[in-house]
N, C-alpha and C positions, 0 to 999 in steps of 0.2 A: 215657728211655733213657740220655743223658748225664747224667742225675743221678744214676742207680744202679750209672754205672761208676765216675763220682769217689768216692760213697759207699762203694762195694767197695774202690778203691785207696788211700782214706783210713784206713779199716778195718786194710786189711794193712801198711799204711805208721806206722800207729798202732803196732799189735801187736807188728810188727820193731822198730819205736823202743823199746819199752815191754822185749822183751825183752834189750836190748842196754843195756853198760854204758860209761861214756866210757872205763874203762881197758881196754877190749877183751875183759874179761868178760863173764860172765851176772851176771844177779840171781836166782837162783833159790835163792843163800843169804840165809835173814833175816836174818842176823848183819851190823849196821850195821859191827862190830869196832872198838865202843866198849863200856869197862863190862866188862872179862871175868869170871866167876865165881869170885870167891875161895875154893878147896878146903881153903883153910891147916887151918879150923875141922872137915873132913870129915876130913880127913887125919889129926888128931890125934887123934879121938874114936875113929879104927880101929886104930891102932897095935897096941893088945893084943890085936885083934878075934883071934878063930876063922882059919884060915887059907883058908876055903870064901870065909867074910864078907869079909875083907878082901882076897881076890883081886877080886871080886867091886867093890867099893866102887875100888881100884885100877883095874877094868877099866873099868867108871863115870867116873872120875875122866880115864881116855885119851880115850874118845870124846868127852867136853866140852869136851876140851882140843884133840883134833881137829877141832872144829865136829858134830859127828857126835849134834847133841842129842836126835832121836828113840833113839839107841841108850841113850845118856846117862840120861836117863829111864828106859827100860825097866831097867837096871842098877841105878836108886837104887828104882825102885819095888818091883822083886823083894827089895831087900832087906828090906825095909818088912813084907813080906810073906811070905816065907820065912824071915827067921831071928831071933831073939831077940834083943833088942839093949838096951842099957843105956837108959836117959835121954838122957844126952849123946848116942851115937848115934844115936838115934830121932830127939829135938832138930836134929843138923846134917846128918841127911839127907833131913830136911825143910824145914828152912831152904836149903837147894842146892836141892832142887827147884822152892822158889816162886822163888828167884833164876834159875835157869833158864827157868821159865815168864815171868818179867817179860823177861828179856834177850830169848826170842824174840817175846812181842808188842809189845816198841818195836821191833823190827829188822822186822816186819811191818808196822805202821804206819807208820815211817819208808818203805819202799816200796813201799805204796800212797801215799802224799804225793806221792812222789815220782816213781811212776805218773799219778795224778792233772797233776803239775805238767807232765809232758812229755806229757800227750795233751794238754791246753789247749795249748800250744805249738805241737803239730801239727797243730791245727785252726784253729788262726792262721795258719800259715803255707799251709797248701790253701785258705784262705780270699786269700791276697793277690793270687792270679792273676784272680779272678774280682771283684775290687774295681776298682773306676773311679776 
């Protein structure tokens, strides 16, 4: 019975640490905010764009810049997919996309590490009271 209370409170105590950040934040963005996505090359390949397309690539370009990268996505992939687009634009809205998909799985992996690093922590430390 005392072992599946500590187990339960180590649990929750894990969980709270795990969701809690030391600047008094969440982690529940992946975005480490390192590496940001250079749009330089997306930007200039729409300039002449259509005015549907390049609202479109512009409004793309706000969410990424907001953090906002599940929107971000869906914005470069409709274009992809809805409108005709030169070379060059096909080329740099494609290349944004794998740069976005890379920024978000090190910003995921970095906090799972770092998940990882503070539950080992806190199961050293539920471990100190019960050491002799």
């Amino acid at each position: 019975m005392r072992y599946g209370i500590c187990t339960a409170f180590a649990t929750a105590a894990l969980l709270a640490w795990a969701g809690c950040d030391r600047e008094g934040g969440s982690r529940t963005n992946l975005d480490p905010g390192k590496g940001e996505v250079d749009t330089a090359a997306l930007e200039k390949s729409f300039q002449t764009a259509e005015p549907t397309a390049k609202d479109r690539v512009n409004s793309g370009i706000a969410a990424l810049k907001a953090g906002n990268y599940q929107d971000a996505l869906t914005e470069l992939q409709g274009l992809l997919s809805n409108f005709k687009l030169t070379p060059e634009q096909k080329q740099s809205v494609e290349d944004t996309i794998a740069k976005l998909r890379d920024k978000v799985s090190r910003g995921a992996q970095e906090t799972i590490d770092r998940t990882k690093e503070g539950a080992g922590k806190a199961i050293d430390d539920l471990k100190k009271p019960f050491q002799k």
